[in-house]
N, C-alpha and C positions, 0 to 999 in steps of 0.2 A: 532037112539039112539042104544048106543050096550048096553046091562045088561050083568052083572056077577055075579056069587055065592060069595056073600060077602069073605064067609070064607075063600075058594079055595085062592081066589085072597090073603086074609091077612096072610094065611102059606106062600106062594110062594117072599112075597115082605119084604125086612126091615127097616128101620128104616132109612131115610135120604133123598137124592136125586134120584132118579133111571129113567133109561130111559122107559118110556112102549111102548110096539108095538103092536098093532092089525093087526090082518091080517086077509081078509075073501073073500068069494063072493056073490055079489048081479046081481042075472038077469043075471047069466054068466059070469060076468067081476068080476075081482080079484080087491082090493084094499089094499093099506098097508098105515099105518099113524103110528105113532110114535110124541110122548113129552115126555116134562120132567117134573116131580112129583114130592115134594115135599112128603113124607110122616113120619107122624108123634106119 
């Protein structure tokens, strides 16, 4: 599960479709994922 600071996230994003990307590492290995979001 990844959490984020509500707020942080709802300054930075607007109003429509938008791509999200996480990017991180767990246990040494890098991961990246990315969708698409609806927001509203």
């Amino acid at each position: 599960m990844v959490k984020f600071d509500r707020q942080k996230v709802k300054k930075a994003l607007r109003e429509g479709k938008v791509t999200m990307f996480v990017i991180g590492k767990i246990d040494g290995k890098y991961f990246v994922g990315k969708d698409l979001v609806r927001i509203i």
